[in-house]
C-alpha positions in Angstrom: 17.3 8.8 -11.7 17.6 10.7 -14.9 17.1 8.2 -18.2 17.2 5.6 -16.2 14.1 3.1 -16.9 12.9 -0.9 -16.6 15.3 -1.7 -20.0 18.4 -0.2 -18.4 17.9 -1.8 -15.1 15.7 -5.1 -15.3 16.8 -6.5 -19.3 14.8 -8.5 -20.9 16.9 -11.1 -23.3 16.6 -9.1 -26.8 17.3 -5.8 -24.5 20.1 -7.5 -23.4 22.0 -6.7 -26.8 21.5 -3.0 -26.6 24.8 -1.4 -26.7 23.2 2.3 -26.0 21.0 1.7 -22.5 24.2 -0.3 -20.9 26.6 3.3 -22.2 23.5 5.0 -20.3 23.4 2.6 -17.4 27.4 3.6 -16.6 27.1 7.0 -18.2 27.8 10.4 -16.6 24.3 11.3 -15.8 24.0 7.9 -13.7 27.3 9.2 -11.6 26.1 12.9 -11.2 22.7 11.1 -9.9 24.2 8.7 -7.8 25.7 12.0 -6.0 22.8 14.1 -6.2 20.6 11.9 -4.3 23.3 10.2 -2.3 21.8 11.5 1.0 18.4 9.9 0.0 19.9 6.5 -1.2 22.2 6.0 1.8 18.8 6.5 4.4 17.0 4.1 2.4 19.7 1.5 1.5 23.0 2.5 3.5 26.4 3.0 2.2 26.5 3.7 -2.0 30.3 4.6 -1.8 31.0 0.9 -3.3 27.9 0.9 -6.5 29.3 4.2 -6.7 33.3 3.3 -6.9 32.0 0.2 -9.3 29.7 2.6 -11.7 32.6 5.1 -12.5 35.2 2.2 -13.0 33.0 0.9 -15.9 31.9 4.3 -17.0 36.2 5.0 -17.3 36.2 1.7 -19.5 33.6 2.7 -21.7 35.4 5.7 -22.6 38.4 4.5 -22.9 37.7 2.1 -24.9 36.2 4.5 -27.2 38.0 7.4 -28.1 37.6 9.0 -31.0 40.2 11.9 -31.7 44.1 11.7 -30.6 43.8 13.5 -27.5 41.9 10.8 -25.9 43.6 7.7 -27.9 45.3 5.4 -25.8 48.9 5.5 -25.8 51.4 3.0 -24.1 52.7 6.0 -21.7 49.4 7.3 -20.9 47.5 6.1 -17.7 44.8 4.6 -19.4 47.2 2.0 -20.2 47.6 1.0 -16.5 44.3 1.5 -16.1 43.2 -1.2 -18.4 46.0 -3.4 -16.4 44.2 -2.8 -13.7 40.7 -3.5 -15.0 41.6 -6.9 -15.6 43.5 -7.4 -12.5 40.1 -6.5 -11.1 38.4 -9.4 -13.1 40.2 -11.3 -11.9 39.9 -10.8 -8.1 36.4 -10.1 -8.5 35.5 -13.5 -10.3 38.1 -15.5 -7.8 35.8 -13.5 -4.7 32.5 -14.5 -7.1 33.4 -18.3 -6.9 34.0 -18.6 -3.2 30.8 -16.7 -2.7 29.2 -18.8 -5.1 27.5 -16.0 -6.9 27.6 -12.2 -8.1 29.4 -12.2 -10.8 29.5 -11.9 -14.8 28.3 -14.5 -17.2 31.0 -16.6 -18.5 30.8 -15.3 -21.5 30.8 -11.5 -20.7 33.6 -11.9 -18.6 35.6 -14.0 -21.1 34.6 -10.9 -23.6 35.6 -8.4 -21.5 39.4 -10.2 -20.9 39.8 -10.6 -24.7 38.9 -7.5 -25.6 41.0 -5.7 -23.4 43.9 -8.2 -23.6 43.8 -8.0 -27.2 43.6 -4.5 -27.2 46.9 -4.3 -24.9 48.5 -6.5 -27.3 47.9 -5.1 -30.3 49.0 -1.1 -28.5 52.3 -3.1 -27.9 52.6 -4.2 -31.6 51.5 -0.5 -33.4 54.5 0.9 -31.2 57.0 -1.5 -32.8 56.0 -0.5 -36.2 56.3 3.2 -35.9 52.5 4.0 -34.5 51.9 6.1 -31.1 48.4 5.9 -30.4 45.0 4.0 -31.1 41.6 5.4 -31.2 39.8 2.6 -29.9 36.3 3.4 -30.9 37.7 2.0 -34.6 38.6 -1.5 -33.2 35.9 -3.7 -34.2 35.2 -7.6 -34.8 31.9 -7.1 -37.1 34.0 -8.2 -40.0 35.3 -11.0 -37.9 31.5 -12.0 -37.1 30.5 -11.3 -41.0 32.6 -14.2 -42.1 31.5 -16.3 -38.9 27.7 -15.9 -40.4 28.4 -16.4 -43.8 30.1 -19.8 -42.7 27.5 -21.0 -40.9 24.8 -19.8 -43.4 26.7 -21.8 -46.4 25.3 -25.1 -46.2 21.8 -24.3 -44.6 21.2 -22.8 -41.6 23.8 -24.0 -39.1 24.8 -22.4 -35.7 27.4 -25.2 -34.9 29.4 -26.1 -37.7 32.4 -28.8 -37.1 35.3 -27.9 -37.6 36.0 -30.1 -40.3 33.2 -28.0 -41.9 34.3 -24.7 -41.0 37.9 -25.5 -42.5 36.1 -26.9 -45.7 33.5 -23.9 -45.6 36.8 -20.7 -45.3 38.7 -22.7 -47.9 36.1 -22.8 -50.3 35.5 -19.3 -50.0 39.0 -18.4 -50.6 38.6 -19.8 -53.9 34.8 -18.1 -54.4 33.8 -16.5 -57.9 34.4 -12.8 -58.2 31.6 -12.5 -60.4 29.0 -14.4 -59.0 26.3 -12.1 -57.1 24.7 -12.8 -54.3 21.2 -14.4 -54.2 19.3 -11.3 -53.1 21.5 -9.0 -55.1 20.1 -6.7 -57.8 22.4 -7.0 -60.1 22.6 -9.4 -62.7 25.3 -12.0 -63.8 26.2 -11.0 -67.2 26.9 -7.2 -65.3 29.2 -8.6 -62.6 31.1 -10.6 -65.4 31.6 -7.6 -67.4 33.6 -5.9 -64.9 36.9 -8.9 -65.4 36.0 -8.7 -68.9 38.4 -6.7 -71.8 36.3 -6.5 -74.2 34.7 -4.0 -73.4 37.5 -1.4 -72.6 39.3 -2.6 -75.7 36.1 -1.5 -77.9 36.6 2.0 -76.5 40.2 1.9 -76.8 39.5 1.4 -80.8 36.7 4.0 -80.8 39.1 6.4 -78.8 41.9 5.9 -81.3 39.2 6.6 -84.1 38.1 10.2 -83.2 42.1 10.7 -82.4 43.0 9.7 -85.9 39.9 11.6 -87.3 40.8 14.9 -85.9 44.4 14.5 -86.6 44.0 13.7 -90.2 41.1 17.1 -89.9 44.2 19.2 -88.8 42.4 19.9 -85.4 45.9 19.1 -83.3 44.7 20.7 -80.5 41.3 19.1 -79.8 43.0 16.0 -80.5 45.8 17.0 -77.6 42.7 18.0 -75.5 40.9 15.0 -76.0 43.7 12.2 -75.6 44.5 14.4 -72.3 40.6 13.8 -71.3 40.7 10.1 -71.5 40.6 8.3 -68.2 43.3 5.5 -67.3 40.5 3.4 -66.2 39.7 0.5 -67.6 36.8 0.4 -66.0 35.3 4.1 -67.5 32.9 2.4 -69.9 31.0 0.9 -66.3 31.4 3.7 -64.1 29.2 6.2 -66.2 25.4 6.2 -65.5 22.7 6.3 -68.0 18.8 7.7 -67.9 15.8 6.2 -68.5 14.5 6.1 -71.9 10.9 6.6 -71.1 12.0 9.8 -68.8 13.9 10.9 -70.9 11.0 11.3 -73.7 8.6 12.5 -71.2 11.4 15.5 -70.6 11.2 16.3 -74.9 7.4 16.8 -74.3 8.1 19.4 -72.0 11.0 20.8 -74.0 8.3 20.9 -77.1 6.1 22.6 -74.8 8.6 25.4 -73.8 10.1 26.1 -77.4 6.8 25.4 -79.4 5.4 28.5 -77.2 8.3 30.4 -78.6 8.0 30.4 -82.0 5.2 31.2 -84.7 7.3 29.6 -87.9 4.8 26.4 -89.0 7.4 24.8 -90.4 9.1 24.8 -87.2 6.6 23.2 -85.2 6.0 20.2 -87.5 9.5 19.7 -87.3 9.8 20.0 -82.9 6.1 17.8 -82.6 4.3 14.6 -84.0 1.1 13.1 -83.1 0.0 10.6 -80.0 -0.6 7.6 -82.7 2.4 8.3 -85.0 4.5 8.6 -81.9 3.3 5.5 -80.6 3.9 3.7 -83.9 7.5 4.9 -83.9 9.0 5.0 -80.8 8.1 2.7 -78.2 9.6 5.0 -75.3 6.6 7.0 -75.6 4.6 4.4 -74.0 5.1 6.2 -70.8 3.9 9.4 -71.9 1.0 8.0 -73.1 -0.1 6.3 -70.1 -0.4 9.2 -68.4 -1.5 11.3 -70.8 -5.0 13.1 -69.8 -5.1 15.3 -72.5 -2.5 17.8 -72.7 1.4 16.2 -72.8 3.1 16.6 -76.2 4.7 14.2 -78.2 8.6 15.2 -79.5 9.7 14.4 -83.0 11.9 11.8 -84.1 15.1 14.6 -84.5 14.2 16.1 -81.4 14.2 13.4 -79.5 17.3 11.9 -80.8 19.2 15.7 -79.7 17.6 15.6 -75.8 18.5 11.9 -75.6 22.2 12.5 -76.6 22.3 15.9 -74.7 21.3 13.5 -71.6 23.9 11.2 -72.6 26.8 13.9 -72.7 25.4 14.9 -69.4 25.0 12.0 -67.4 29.0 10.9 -69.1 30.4 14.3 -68.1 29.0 14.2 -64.6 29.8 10.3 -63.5 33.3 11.1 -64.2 33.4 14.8 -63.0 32.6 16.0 -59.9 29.9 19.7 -59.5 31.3 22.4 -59.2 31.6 26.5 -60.2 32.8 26.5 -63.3 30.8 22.7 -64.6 28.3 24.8 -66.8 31.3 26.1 -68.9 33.2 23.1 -68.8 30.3 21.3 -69.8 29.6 23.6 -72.8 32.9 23.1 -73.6 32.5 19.3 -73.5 29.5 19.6 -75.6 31.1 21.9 -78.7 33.3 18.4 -79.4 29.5 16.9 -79.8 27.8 16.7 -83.0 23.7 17.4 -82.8 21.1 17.2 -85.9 19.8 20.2 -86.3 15.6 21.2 -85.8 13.5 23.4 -87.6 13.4 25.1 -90.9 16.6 26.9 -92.9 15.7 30.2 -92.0 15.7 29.7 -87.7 17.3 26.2 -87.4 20.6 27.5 -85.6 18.0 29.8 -83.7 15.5 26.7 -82.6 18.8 24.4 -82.4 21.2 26.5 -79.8 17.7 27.4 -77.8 17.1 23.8 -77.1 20.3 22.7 -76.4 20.3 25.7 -73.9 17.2 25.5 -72.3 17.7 21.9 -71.7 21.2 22.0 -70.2 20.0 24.8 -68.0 16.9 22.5 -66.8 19.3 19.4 -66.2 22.0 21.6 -63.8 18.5 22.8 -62.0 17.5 19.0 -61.7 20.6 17.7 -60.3 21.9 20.8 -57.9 18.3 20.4 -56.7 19.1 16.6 -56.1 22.5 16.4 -54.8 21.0 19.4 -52.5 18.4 17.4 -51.1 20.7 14.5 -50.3 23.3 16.9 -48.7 20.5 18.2 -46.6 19.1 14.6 -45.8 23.0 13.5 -44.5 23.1 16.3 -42.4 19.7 15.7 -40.8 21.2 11.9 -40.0 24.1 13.0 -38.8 22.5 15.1 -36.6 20.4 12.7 -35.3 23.1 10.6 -34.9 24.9 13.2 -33.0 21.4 14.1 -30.5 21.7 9.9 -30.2 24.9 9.8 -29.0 24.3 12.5 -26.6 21.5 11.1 -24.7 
């Protein structure tokens, strides 16, 4: 039989929870199978008409009971309604024929599952139509969040499978009042963060600094950057959490690289002292560059103090613009845009600091949009891969 092996025939216990060898077991390969070999099945052990009969009337279950798209949702009309009707009445026979035969029949507990399921599925068909709703897709009926809140009951004292009900009651009414703000034991987050998020303070800081620049550009005469920017801010209270930040080590190990590219560029002295420092003066100063020096072997370089402070707010503006704004063609203009409202210090000597300025602000903007289409590439390209192996999974 094609697919067919010792876990989809002979279980053991763990296999026994295995949703995708009991789909094979009553899948269509199993039926075509059945009627492939019937000739040689019925000389070696008679009649298969009735295994037969029983594997398509699960196999019809199955996919009923998950459609995915309209076409194949059950509707109260439909025959699959009856059919379900049906099922059960089937149960029932079959488990009143089991008992007098003493034998052959489901556990108690998969044949309790299977009538609740379906019953409640009935049920709940005959509500949705009251309301207004035609159809269910039952693939989206679930009870994992049902079975969530059953385990964090019994995990909230100690471990404990059987809780009273005295403590269950206890248990769901204490966890109606639980703490919004308190993370979980194996979280990653830390309290102080998860507090921050019911806190005010915060937003109405950047409500102050907000009304600031508005009141600065008004009083410059700049009306319509100030229209422009009150049009920009978000309704969110919840802006000043949202946006993500880089790490200051990487960030200064990025500068090297930027002194690297523009040092190579230019021949003006001046210029250089003002782009570069030392390994021990750098060290002295800044303690980000501890990274950089770990790993130095010889040949990293070392950005000034001014440099350094212009990548890491060019990171800043970067990593602001794009956790509230979403890639797309015309984000490098927009984002220049963004930036012309930004104030930078300026690098190098009189003579070529707009030159050394506008090159590294350019060069750097052009290597961060390289950096991030290349990551949000690689995880487009990674979902696809898992959705197709979900897809080859489900087809097997």
């Amino acid at each position: 039989m094609p697919s067919i092996t010792r876990v989809h025939v002979s279980p053991n216990s763990f296999e026994k929870m295995r949703v995708a060898p009991a789909f094979q077991l009553f899948g269509d390969e199993v039926v075509k199978g059945l009627f492939l070999y019937r000739a040689k099945l019925e000389a070696a052990c008679g009649s298969i008409e009735p295994t037969e009969s029983f594997v398509k009337r699960i196999n019809k279950v199955i996919r009923v009971m998950s459609s995915r798209f309209p076409k194949a949702a059950l509707y109260a009309s439909s025959p699959n309604y009856q059919f379900l009707k049906k099922f059960l009445e089937y149960l029932r026979k079959w488990e009143s024929h089991a008992k007098s035969t003493v034998g052959g029949f489901l556990s108690s507990s998969t044949a309790e599952g299977l009538h609740v399921t379906i019953e409640s599925t009935l049920h709940l068909l005959d509500y949705i139509n009251t309301i207004g709703f035609k159809y269910i897709m039952t693939a989206n009926l679930s009870q994992d969040r049902l079975e969530n809140l059953f385990g964090v009951v019994r995990q909230s004292s100690g471990a404990n499978d059987h809780p009273t009900a005295a403590q269950f009651l206890i248990t769901v009414n204490a966890l109606a009042f639980y703490n919004l703000a308190r993370p979980p034991k194996s979280g990653n987050c830390s309290p102080e963060l998860i507090s921050s998020l019911i806190s005010n303070v915060g937003s109405e800081l950047h409500k102050e600094r907000a009304i600031d620049i508005l009141d600065g550009l008004i009083d410059k005469g700049k009306l319509n950057d100030a229209e422009e920017a009150l049009s920009s801010c978000t309704p969110s209270d919840h802006s000043a959490y949202v946006t993500e930040k880089s790490n200051d080590l990487l960030i200064y190990y990025i500068a090297g690289y930027v002194v690297r590219k523009t040092v190579n560029k230019t021949s003006c002295e001046v210029c250089v002292s003002f782009l570069q420092t030392d390994q021990y003066t750098a060290m002295e100063e800044d303690q980000a560059s501890s990274f950089t020096a770990h790993f130095d072997n010889g040949g990293l370089m070392y950005p000034s103090g001014p440099l350094r402070n212009l990548i890491t707010l060019l990171e800043d503006s970067f990593t602001t613009y794009f956790s509230l704004h979403k890639l797309h063609s015309r984000s490098i203009k927009d984002f220049f845009s963004f930036l012309v409202k930004v104030e930078f210090p300026t690098l190098g000597c009189l003579a070529h600091e707009h030159t050394i300025t506008t090159g590294v602000i350019k060069y750097y903007v052009l290597l961060r949009f390289r950096f991030y289409t290349k990551a949000l590439n690689n995880d487009r390209m990674a979902k696809q891969e898992r959705m197709k192996l979900l897809k080859e999974r489900r087809l097997k």
